[in-house]
N, C-alpha and C positions, 0 to 999 in steps of 0.2 A: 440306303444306297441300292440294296436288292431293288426293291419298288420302283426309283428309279432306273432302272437299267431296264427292269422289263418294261415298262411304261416306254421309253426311248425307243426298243426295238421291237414293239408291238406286234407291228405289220409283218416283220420279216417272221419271228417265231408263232403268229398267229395261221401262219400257212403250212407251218414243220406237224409232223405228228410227235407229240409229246408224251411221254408218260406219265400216270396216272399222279402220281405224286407231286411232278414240275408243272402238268397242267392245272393240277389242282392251284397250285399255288402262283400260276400264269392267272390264272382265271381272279383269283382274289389281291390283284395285283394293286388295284388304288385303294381295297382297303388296308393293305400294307402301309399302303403310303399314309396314309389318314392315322392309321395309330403311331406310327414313328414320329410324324408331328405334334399327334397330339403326346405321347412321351417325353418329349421335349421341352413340347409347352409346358407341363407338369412339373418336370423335372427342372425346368429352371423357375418356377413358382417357388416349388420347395425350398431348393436350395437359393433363393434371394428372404426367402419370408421365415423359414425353419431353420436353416445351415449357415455356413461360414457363406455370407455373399460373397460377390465377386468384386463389389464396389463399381461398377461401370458406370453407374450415376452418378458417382462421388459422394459427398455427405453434407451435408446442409449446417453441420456441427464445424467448429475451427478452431484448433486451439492455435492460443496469440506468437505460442511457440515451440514448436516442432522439436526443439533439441529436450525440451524440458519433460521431466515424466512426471509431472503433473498432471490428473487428470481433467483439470479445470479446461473447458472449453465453450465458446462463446457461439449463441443458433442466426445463424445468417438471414432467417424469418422467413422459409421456404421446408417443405418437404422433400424429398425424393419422388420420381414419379412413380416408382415399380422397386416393392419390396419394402425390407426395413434397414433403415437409415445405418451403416456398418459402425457410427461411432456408437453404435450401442453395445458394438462385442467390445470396445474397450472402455467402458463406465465402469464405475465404481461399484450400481446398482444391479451389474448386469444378470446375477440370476435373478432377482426378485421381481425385475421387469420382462423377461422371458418365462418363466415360470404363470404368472399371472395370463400374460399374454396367449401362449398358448393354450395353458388348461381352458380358457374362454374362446378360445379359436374351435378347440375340441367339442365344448357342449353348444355353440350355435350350428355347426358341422353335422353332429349329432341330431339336433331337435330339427333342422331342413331334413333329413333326408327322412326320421322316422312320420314326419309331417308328411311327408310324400308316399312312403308306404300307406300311411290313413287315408290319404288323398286318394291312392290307387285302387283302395279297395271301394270306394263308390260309384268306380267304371266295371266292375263286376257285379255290386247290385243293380244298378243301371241294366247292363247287359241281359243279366235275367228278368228284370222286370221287380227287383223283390223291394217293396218302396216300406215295407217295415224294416228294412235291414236297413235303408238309407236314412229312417225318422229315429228310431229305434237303438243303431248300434254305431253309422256311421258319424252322424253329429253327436250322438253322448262321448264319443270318444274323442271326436276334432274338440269338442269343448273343453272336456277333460284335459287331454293333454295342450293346448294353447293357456286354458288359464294359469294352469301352474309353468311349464315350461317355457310356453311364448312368452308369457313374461319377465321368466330369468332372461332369457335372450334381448328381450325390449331394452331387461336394465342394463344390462352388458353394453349393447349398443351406443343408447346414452352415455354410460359412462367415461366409454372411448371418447363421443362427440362431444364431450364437455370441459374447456380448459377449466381446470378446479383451480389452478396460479391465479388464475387471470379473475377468475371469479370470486378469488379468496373464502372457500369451503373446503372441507373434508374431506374426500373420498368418503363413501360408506363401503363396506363390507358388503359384497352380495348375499355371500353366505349366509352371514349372519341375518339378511334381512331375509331371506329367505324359508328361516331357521323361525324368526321369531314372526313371521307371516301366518305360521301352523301353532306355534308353542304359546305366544302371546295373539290371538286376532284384533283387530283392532288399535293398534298401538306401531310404534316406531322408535327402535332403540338405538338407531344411529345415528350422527351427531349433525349430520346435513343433509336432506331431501334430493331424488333426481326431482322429483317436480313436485307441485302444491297438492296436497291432499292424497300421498300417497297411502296412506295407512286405510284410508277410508276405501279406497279402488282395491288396496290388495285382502281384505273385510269381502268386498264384492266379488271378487275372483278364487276368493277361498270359498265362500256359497255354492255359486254355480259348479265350481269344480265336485263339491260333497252331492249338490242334487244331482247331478250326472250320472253317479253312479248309479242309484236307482234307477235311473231314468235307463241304464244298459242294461240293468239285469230280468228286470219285473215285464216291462211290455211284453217283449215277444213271447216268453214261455203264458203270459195271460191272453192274448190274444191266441195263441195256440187252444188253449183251453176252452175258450169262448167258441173257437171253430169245432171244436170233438162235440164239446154239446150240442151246437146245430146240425151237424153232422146225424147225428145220436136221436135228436129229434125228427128230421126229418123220416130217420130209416126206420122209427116206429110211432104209427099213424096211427091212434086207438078207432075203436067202431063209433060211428053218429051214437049218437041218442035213439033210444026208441027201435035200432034198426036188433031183429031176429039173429041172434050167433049159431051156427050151423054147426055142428061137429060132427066129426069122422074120424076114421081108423086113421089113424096116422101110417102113412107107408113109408118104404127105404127114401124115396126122396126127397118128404118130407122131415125126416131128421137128419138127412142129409143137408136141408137146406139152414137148420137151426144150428148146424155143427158151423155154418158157414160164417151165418152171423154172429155166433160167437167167437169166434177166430179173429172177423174182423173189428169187431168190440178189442179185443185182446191184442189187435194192431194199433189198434188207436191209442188206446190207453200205452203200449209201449212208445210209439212216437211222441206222446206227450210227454212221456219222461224224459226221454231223449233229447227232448227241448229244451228242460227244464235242467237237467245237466250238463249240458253243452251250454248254455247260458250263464250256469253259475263257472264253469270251468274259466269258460271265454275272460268274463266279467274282472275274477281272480287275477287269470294270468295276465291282462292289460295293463291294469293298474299297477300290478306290482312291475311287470315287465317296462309300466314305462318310466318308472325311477329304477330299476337294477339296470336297464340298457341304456339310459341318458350316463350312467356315473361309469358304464362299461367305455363309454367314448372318451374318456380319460386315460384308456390306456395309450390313446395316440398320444396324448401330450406326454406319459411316462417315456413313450417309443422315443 
């Protein structure tokens, strides 16, 4: 309403002299408007998809009679357009079917946005030009984390888009396949497939995810290494063959000049290490970070 009101009467208090404070906040007056909308939007996502809906779409569920508490009710063969269907807060099922629902809302929620942190950081190697970060750290990690993660998410997906009634199968356990994806490879311990030849794809997806890692920690600190010794090379150039060596007193600027190169030997060899612990640091904290921060996005569904 603020946003509105200054938006309305623009012109008249675009002319007043304001203070520092009301102009401030004259000045940012449509994105006032833009976040109250989008607040809104939001807030009514939530509470039709998370909370007690409002029912404004009605429900697609009917029971045959209204007086009876019965919870038997019969599906009209439509969805709702916006939100979840409200005969689900009065099911029999209802926390097992919120419960699920959500904690799977949570970890695709999750694995989009930390996909997008990974994603962000290759507009910063990009930016500086650094294309072993992009070979090297940015795809070992998009690989990494999609084969294990994009995939729970794939399964999630399907498994919403799959009527399992209609299809007469099982539900699997994600969990569980997920579980015996790492514990058993190769194999398939639940009672019905999202698709053909899944054990063999997630065999595949558990490989590339294991070479990944290597593939994050070893390049760049060897590459680094590979540059100190040319580096190293370069700065000492032995005499031809054959040619006359000359010597002399050595003066103040000449061991002032060998103090130099030793120093800088003594720079290199610290940058290399620095490499090489910042890589194994990196390496460590990704992987472990990206199964402790996927299972930290649980707390929304706890929320």
């Amino acid at each position: 309403l603020l946003a509105l009101f200054l938006i309305k009467n623009e012109e008249k208090m675009g002319k007043e002299k304001l203070d520092d404070i009301v102009g401030m906040v004259f000045g940012g007056r449509y994105v006032l408007l833009l976040n109250a909308v989008f607040a809104i939007y939001v807030g009514f996502i939530y509470n039709e998809a998370f909370a007690v809906p409002l029912g404004l779409f009605g429900s697609s569920w009917i029971r045959p009679d209204e007086t009876s508490s019965s919870s038997f009710a019969q599906w009209e063969g439509y969805v709702v357009p916006f939100g979840i269907d409200p005969a689900w807060h009065r099911a029999s099922n209802k926390m097992t079917f919120f419960n699920s629902y959500k904690m799977k809302v949570a970890i695709v929620f999750g694995v989009a946005q930390m996909t997008l942190g990974i994603s962000l950081s290759l507009l910063n190697h990009i930016e500086f030009r650094d294309m072993r970060s992009v070979w090297f750290q940015f795809v070992p990690e998009l690989v990494f984390f999609l084969s294990i993660f994009g995939y729970l998410v794939l399964m999630i997906l399907m498994k919403w888009a799959t009527d399992w009634g209609l299809a007469k199968k099982q539900p699997p356990s994600l969990l569980n396949v997920l579980i015996s994806m790492f514990m058993s490879p190769g194999t398939y311990t639940e009672e019905d497939r999202l698709f053909e030849n899944q054990e063999q794809l997630q065999l595949v997806l558990m490989v590339v995810a294991l070479l990944a890692v290597p593939l994050l920690l070893i390049p760049k600190p060897l590459l680094a290494y590979l540059d100190s010794r040319k580096k190293q090379a370069y700065a000492t150039v032995p005499p031809a063959a054959g040619s006359i060596e000359i010597t002399h007193a050595r003066s103040g600027d000449d061991a002032e000049a060998d103090a130099d190169e030793e120093e800088e030997e003594g720079e290199h060899d610290e940058d290399l290490s620095e490499v090489v612990v910042h890589q194994v640091i990196h390496t460590i904290e990704f992987v472990l970070g990206s199964i402790s921060n996927t299972a930290s996005y649980l707390r929304l569904w706890a929320l």
